[in-house]
Structures are given as C-alpha cells and as structure tokens.
PAVOLO-166456 format. One line per field, with one value per residue: residue number from 1; residue in three letters; chain; z, y, x of N, C-alpha, C, O, CB in turn. Coordinates in nm, 3 decimals. Glycine has a CB too. Example, Ala and Ser with C-alpha at 12.3 -4.5 7.8 and 13.67 -1.06 7.14 Angstrom:
! residues 2
num c(1;2) .
residu c(ALA;SER) .
chaine c(A;A) .
n.w c(0.780;0.708) .
n.v c(-0.569;-0.225) .
n.u c(1.319;1.285) .
ca.w c(0.780;0.714) .
ca.v c(-0.450;-0.106) .
ca.u c(1.230;1.367) .
c.w c(0.780;0.787) .
c.v c(-0.330;0.003) .
c.u c(1.320;1.290) .
o.w c(0.846;0.804) .
o.v c(-0.332;0.114) .
o.u c(1.424;1.341) .
cb.w c(0.905;0.572) .
cb.v c(-0.447;-0.060) .
cb.u c(1.131;1.408) .
***
This chain:
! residues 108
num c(1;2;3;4;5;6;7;8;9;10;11;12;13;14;15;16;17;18;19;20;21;22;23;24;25;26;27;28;29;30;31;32;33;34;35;36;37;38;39;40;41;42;43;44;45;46;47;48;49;50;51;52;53;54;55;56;57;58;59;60;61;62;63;64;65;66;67;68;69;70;71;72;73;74;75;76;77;78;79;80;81;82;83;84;85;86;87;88;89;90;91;92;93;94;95;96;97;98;99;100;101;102;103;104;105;106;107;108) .
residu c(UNK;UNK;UNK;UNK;UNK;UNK;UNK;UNK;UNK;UNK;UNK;UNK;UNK;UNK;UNK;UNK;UNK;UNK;UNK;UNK;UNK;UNK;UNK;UNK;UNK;UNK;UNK;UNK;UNK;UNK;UNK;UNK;UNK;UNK;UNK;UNK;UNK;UNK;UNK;UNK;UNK;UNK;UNK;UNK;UNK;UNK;UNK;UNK;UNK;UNK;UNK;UNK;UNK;UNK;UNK;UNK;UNK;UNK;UNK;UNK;UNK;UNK;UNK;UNK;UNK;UNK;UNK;UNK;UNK;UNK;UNK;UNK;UNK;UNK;UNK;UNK;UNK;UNK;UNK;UNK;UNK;UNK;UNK;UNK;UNK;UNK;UNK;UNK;UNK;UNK;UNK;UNK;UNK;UNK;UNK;UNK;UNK;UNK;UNK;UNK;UNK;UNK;UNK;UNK;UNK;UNK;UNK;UNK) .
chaine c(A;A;A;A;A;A;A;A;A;A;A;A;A;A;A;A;A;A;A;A;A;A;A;A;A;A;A;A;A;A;A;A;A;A;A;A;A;A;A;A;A;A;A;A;A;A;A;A;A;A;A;A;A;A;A;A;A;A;A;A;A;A;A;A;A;A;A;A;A;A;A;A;A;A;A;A;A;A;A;A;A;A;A;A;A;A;A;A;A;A;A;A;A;A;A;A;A;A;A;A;A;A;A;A;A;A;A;A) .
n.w c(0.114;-0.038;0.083;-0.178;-0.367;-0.213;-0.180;-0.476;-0.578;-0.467;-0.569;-0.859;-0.815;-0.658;-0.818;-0.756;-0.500;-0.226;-0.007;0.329;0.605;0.891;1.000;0.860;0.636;0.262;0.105;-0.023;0.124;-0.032;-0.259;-0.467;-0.652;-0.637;-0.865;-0.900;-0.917;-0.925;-0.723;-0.473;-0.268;-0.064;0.129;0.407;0.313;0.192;-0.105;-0.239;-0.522;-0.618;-0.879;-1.025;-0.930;-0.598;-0.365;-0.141;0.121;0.326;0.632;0.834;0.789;0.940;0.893;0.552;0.468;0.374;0.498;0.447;0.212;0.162;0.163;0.392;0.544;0.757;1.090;1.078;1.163;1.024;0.769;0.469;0.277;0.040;-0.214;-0.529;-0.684;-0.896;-1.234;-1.225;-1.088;-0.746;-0.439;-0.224;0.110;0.390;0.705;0.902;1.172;1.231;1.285;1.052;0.785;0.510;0.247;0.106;-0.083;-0.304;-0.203;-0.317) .
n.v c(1.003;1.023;0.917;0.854;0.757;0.530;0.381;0.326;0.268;0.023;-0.141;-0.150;-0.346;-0.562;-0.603;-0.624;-0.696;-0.843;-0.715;-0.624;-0.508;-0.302;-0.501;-0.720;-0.940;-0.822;-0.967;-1.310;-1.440;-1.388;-1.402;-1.224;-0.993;-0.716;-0.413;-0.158;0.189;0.438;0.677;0.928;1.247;1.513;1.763;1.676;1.392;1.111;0.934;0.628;0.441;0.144;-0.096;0.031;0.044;0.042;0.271;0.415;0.616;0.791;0.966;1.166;0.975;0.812;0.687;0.495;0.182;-0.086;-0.406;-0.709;-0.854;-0.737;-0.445;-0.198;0.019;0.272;0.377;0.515;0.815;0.794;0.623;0.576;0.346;0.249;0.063;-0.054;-0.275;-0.528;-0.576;-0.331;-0.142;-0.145;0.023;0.001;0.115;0.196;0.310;0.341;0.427;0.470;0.259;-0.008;-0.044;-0.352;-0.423;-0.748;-0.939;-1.204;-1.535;-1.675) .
n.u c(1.641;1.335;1.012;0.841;1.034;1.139;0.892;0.868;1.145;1.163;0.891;1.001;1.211;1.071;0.797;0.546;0.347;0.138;-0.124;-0.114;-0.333;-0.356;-0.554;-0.559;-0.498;-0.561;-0.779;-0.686;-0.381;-0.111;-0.203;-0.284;-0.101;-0.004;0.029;0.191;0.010;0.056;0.214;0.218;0.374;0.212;0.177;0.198;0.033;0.059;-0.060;-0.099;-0.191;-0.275;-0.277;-0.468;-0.723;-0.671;-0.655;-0.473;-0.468;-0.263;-0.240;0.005;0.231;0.484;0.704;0.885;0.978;1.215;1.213;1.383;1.203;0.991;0.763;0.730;0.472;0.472;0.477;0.143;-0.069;-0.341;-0.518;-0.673;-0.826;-0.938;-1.134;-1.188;-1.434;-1.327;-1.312;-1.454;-1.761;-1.865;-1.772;-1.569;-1.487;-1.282;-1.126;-0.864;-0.765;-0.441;-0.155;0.034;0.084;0.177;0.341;0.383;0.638;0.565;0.693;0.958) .
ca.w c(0.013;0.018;0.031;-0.291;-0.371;-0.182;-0.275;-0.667;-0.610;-0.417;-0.665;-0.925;-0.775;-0.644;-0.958;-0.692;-0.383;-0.134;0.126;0.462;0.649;0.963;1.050;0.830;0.444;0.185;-0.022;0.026;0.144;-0.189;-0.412;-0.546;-0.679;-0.676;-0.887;-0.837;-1.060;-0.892;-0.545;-0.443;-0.124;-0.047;0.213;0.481;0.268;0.083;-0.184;-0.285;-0.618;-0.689;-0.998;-1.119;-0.818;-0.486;-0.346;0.034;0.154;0.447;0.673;0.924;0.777;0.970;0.762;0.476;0.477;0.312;0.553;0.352;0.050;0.195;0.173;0.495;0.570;0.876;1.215;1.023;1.216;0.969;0.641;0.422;0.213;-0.102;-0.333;-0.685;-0.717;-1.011;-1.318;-1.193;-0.979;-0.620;-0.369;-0.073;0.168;0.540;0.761;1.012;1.305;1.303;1.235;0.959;0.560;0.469;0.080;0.102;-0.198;-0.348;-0.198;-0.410) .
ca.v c(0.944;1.059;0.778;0.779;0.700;0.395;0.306;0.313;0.146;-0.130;-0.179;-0.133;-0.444;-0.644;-0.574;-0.609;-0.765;-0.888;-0.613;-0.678;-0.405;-0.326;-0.586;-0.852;-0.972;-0.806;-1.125;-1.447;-1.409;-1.411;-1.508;-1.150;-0.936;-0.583;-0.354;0.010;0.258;0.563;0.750;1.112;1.317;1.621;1.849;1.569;1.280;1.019;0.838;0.503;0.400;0.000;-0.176;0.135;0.023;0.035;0.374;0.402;0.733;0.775;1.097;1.148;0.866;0.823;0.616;0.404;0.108;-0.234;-0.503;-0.823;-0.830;-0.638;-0.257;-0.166;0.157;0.286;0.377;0.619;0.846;0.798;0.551;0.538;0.247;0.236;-0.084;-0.083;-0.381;-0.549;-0.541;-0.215;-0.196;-0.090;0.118;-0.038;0.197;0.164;0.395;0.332;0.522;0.447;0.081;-0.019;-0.147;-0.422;-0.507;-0.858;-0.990;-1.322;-1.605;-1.751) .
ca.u c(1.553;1.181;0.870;0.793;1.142;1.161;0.797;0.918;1.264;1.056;0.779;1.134;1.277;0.991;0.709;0.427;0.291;0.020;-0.161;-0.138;-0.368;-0.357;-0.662;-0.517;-0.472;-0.632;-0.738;-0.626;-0.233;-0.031;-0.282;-0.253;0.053;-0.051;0.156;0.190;-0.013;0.104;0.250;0.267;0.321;0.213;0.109;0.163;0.001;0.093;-0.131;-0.062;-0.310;-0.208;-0.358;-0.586;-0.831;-0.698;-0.613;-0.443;-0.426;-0.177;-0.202;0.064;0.313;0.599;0.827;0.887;1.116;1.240;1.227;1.377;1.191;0.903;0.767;0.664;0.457;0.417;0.357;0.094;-0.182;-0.470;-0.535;-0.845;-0.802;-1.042;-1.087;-1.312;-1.424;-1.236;-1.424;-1.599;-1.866;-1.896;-1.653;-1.565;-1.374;-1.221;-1.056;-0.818;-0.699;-0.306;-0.055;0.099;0.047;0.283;0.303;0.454;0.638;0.575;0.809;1.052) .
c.w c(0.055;0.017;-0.060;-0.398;-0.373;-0.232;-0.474;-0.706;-0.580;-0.543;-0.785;-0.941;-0.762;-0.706;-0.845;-0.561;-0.327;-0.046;0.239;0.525;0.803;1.035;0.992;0.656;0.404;0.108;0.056;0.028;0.030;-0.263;-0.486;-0.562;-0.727;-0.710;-0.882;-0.979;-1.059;-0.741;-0.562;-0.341;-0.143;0.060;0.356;0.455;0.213;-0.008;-0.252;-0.396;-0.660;-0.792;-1.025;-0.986;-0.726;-0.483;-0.157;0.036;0.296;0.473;0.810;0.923;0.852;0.923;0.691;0.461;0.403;0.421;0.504;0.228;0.048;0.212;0.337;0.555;0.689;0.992;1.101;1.124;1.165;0.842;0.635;0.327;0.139;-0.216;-0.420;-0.690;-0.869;-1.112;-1.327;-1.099;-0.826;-0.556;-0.234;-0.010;0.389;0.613;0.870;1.125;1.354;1.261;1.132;0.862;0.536;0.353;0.102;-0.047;-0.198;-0.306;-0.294;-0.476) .
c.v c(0.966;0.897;0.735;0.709;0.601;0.362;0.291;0.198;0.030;-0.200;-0.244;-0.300;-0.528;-0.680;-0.529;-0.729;-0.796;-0.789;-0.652;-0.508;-0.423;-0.428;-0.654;-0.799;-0.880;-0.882;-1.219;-1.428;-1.495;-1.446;-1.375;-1.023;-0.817;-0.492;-0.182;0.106;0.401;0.571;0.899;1.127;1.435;1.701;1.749;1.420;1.229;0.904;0.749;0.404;0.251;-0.077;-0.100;0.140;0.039;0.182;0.359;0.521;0.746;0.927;1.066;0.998;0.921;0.764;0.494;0.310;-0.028;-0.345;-0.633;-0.798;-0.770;-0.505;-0.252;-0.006;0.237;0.319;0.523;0.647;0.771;0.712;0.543;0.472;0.245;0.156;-0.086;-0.219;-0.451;-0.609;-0.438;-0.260;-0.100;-0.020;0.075;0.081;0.182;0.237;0.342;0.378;0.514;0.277;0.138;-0.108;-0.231;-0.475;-0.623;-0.932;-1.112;-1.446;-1.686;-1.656) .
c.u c(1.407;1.110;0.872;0.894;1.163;1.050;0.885;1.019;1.227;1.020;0.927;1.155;1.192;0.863;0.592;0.481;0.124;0.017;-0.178;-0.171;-0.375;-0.453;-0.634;-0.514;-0.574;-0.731;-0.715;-0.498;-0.205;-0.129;-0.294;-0.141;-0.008;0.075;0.119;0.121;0.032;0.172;0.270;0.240;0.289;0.093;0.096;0.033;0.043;-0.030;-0.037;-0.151;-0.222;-0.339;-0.469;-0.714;-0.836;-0.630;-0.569;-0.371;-0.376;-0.176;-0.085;0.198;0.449;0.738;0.802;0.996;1.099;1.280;1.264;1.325;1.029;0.896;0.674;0.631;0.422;0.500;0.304;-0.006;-0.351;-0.453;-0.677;-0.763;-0.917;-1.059;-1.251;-1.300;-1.351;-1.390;-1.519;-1.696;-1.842;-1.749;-1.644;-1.443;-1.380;-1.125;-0.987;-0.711;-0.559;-0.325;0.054;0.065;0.164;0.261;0.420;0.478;0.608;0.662;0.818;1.160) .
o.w c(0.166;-0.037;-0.080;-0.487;-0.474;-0.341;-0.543;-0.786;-0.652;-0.607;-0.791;-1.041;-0.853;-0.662;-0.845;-0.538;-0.387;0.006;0.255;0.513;0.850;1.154;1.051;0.591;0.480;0.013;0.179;-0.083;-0.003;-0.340;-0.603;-0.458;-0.839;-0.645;-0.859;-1.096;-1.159;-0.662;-0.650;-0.283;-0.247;0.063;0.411;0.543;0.134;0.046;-0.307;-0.356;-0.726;-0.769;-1.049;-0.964;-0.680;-0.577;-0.072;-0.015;0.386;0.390;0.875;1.022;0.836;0.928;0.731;0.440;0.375;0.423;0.512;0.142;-0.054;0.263;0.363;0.598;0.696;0.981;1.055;1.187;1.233;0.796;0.718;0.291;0.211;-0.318;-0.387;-0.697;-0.951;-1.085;-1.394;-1.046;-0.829;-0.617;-0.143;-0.069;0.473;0.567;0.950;1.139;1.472;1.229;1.119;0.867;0.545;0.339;0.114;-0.118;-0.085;-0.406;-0.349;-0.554) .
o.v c(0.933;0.794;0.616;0.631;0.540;0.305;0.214;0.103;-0.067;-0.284;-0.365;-0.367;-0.610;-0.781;-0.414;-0.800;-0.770;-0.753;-0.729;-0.413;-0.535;-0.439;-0.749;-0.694;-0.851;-0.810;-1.219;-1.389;-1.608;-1.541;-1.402;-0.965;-0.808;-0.480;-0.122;0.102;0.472;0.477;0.964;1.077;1.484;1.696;1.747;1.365;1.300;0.801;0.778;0.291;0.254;-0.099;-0.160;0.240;0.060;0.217;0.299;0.545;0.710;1.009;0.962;0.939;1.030;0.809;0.404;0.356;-0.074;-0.368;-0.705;-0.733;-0.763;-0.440;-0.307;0.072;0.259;0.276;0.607;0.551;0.719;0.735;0.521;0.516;0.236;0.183;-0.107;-0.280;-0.362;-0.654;-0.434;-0.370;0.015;-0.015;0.118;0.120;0.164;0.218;0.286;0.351;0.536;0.204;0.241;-0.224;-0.168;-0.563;-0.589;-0.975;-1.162;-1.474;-1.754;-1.702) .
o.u c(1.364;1.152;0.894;0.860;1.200;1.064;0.952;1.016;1.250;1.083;0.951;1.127;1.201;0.808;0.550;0.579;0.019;0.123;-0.273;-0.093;-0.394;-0.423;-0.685;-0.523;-0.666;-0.763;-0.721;-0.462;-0.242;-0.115;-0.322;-0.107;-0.058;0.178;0.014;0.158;0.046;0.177;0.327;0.143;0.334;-0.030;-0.014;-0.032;0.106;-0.070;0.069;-0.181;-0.118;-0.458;-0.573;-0.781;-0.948;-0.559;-0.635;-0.261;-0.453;-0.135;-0.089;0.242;0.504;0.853;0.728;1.109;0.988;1.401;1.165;1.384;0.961;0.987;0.567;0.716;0.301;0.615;0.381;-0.049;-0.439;-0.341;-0.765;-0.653;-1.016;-0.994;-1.368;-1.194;-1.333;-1.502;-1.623;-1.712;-1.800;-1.642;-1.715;-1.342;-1.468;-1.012;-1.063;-0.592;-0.530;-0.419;0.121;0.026;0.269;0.176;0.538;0.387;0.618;0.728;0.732;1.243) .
cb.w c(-0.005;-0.109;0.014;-0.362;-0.317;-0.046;-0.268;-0.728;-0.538;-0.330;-0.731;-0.823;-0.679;-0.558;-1.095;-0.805;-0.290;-0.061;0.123;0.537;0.584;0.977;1.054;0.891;0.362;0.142;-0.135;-0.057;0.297;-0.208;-0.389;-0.557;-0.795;-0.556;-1.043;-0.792;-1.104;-0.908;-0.458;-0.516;-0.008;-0.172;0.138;0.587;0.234;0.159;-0.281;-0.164;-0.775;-0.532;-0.964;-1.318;-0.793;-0.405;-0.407;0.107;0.126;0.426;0.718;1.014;0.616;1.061;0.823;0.384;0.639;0.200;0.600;0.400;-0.060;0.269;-0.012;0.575;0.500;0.899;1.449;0.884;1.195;0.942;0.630;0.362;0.282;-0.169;-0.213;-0.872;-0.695;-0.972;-1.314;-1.328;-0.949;-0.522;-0.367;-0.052;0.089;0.543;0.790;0.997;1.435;1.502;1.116;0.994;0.356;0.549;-0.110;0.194;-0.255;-0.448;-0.092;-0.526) .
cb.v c(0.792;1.190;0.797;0.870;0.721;0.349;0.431;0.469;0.153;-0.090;-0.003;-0.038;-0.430;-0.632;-0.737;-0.646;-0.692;-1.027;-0.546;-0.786;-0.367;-0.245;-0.570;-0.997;-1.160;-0.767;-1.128;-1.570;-1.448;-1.530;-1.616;-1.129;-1.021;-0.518;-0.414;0.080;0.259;0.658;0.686;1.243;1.326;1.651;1.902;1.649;1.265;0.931;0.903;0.437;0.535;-0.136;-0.327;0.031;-0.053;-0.092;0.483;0.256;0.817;0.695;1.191;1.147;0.819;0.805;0.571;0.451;0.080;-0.228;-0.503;-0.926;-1.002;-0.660;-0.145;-0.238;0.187;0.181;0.416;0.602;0.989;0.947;0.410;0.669;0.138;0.327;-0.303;-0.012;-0.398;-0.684;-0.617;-0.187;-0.387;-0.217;0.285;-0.229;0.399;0.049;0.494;0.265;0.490;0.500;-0.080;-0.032;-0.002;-0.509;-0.383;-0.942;-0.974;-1.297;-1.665;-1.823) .
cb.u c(1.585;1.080;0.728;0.712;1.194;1.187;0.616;1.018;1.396;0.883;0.645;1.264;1.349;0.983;0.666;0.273;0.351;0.032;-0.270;0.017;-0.481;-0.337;-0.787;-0.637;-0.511;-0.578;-0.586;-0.653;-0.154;0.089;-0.485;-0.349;0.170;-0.140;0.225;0.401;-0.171;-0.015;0.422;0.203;0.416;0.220;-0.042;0.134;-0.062;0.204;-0.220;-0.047;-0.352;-0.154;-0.409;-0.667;-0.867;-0.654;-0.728;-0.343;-0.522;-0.017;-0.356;-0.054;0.332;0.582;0.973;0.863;1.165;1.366;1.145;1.304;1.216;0.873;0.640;0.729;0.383;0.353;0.424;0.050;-0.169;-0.522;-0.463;-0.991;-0.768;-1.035;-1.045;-1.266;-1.536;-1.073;-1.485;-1.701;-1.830;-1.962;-1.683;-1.509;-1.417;-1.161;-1.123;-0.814;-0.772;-0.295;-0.181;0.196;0.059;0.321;0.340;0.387;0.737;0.594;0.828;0.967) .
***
C-alpha cells in the first residue's frame, strides 16, 4: 500500500484531525479538525495540502502508519510546513531537519 493510500483511507475513516509537529501542536490541541485537500508522491516527496491552507512537504519520508486512531508520518529527513493564514493573508513557513507529523483524531 503506497502513502497516499493510507493517507486517503485515514482521512476516509477519520474525516480530519489535529497537527502535532515535530516541536509541538499546531493550534490549540483538538480545537481544530483539519481535513485533507490533497496528497501526492513523487520523485522522493510527499505533499500533504490540508484545508486549502496548510501544505507539509516531506522529503525523505520513511513511512506512513495508523497508530489507533491516529496518522502518523514519519521518521522523515526534511519537512517544510507552510500555513496561510485563514481568511488570507500572510505565509508563515518552518522547516525542519527530520521527526515526525502526527494528525491526531478527535476523541470520542
């Protein structure tokens, strides 16, 4: 089963989640349910575009998996993480050198 596979059947099953980056929450933990607007690999990347705004580009991913009712991405070399502010507006972006992305579903 490729990445974007499991990303899909994930998203599929769980609609969305909360970002956990390697340096912590995205947000306030759970307070938002990000749903998937796209995925593709190619050429040793994987892009990950959630809710039209955030983009997380993964070089060097080493695997994708379902932990419980979590997507978990990672051990990756390289991530640039890229977030539009909502409503438009500015470009925040962050690179980081290796970890792992955990989209955490919603409990209940």
């Amino acid at each position: 089963m490729t990445f974007v596979s499991v990303i899909n059947n994930w998203f599929d099953v769980e609609w969305g989640g909360s970002i956990v980056l390697p340096d912590g929450w995205f947000g306030r933990p759970y307070d938002n349910q990000h749903t998937l607007t796209s995925s593709e690999e190619s050429e040793g990347k994987m892009l990950l575009v959630l809710d039209d705004n955030l983009r997380l580009t993964f070089s060097g991913l080493a695997n994708v998996k379902i932990e419980g009712r979590n997507l978990v991405l990672g051990p990756f070399d390289n991530l640039i993480f890229e977030a539009i502010s909502y409503g438009g507006g500015t470009l925040e972006s962050k690179e980081y050198a290796g970890g792992v992305v955990k989209i955490i579903s919603a409990p209940g």
